[in-house]
N, C-alpha and C positions, 0 to 999 in steps of 0.2 A: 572390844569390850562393849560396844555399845550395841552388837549383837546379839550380845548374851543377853543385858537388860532387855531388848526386845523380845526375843525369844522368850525369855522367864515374863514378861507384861502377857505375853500373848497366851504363855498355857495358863495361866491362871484367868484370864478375858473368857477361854474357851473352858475352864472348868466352873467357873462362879456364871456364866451368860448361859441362856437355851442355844448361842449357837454352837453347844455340844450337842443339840436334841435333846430328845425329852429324858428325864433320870427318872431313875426311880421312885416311887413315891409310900413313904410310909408312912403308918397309921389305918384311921378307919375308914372303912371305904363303905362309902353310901351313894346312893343316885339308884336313876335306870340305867343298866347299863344292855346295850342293842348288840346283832351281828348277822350275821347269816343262820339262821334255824336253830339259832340261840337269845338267849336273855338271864340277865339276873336284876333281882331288886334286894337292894339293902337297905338296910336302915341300922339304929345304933344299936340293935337286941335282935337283927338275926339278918337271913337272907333266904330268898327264894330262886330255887332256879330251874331255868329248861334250856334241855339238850333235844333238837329233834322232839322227838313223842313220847318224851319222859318228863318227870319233875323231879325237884327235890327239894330241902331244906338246910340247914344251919341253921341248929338253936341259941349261938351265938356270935355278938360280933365280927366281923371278918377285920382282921388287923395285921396288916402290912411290915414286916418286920422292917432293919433300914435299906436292906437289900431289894425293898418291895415284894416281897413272897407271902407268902401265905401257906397254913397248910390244916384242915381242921376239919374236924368229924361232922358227919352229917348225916340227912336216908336220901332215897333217891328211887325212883317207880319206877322202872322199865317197861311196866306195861300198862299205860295209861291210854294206849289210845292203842284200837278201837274201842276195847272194852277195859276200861280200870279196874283191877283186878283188886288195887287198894296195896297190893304187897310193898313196904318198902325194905329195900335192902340198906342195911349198913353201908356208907361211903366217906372217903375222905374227900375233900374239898380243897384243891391246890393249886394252885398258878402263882404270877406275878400281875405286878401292875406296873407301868411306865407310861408315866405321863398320864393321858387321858386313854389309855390301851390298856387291859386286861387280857390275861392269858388264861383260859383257865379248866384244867379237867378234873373230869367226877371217874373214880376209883372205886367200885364195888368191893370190900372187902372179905364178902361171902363168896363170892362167883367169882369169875374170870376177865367180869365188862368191865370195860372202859372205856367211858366215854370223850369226846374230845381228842387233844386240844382245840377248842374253839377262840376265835380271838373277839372281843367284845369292847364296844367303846362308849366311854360315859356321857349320856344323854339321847344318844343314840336310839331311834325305838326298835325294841327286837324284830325282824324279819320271819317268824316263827309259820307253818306250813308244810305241810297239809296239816296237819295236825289240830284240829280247833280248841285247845286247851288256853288256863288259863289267862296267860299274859296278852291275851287277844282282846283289844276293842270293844268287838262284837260280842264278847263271850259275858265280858262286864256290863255291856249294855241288856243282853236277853236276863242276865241276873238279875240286875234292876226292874225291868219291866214285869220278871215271872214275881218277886218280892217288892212292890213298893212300898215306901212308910208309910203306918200306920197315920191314920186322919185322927187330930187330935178336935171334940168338939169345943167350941171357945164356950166358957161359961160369961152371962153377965156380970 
């Protein structure tokens, strides 16, 4: 008997505690989220992302069902580097989340590409190369520098 009681403490120890690992996580997902030649940034009205020497968007929310999934319509540029062409195609947007881990591939709806799966972790900064698109440092910084703000004169 006192078996069982331990037995029955212990799955419940490992189902309520992290030392089952990480679970799934649902709801809105926002942060940077980094990886290998990937990136995405969210926030609570949309997301931006890059795969390799593409971009794309989600014009809303990205929210995690209780399973941690996701699955939602987007555009996506396949041919942003060398030369942006500007096209974007139709995409759905779908992975999961677990934990601080993100799973997550872009589906062209019009064509045949597929990009991903990539796997991406929250805070993380993207690893993004060759490619010198947006999510890059430098890219923010030459922006700033070619646009700085306007000089406002002080009046007396």
């Amino acid at each position: 008997m006192n078996r069982v009681i331990l037995a029955g403490l212990a799955i419940v120890l490992l189902r309520d505690c992290e030392l089952a690992g990480p679970r799934p996580s649902p709801g809105k997902v926002a942060g940077t989220w980094g990886g290998d030649n990937a990136g995405l940034i969210a926030d609570d009205t949309s997301a931006h992302v890059h795969i390799g020497c593409t971009y794309g968007n989600v014009h809303q929310p990205i929210v995690a069902d209780a399973h941690g999934r996701f699955d939602l319509p987007g555009e996506q540029d396949i041919t942003a580097h060398p030369v942006d062409r500007g096209i974007l195609h139709p995409a759905r947007f779908s992975g999961s989340v677990l934990g601080h881990t993100m799973t997550l591939t872009v589906t062209l709806t019009d064509t045949a590409v597929t990009l991903g799966p990539v796997e991406l972790t929250l805070g993380q900064t993207p690893k993004l190369g060759p490619c010198p698109i947006c999510l890059t440092r430098r890219a923010a910084a030459r922006r700033a520098a070619a646009f700085p703000p306007a000089r406002v004169a002080k009046t007396p």
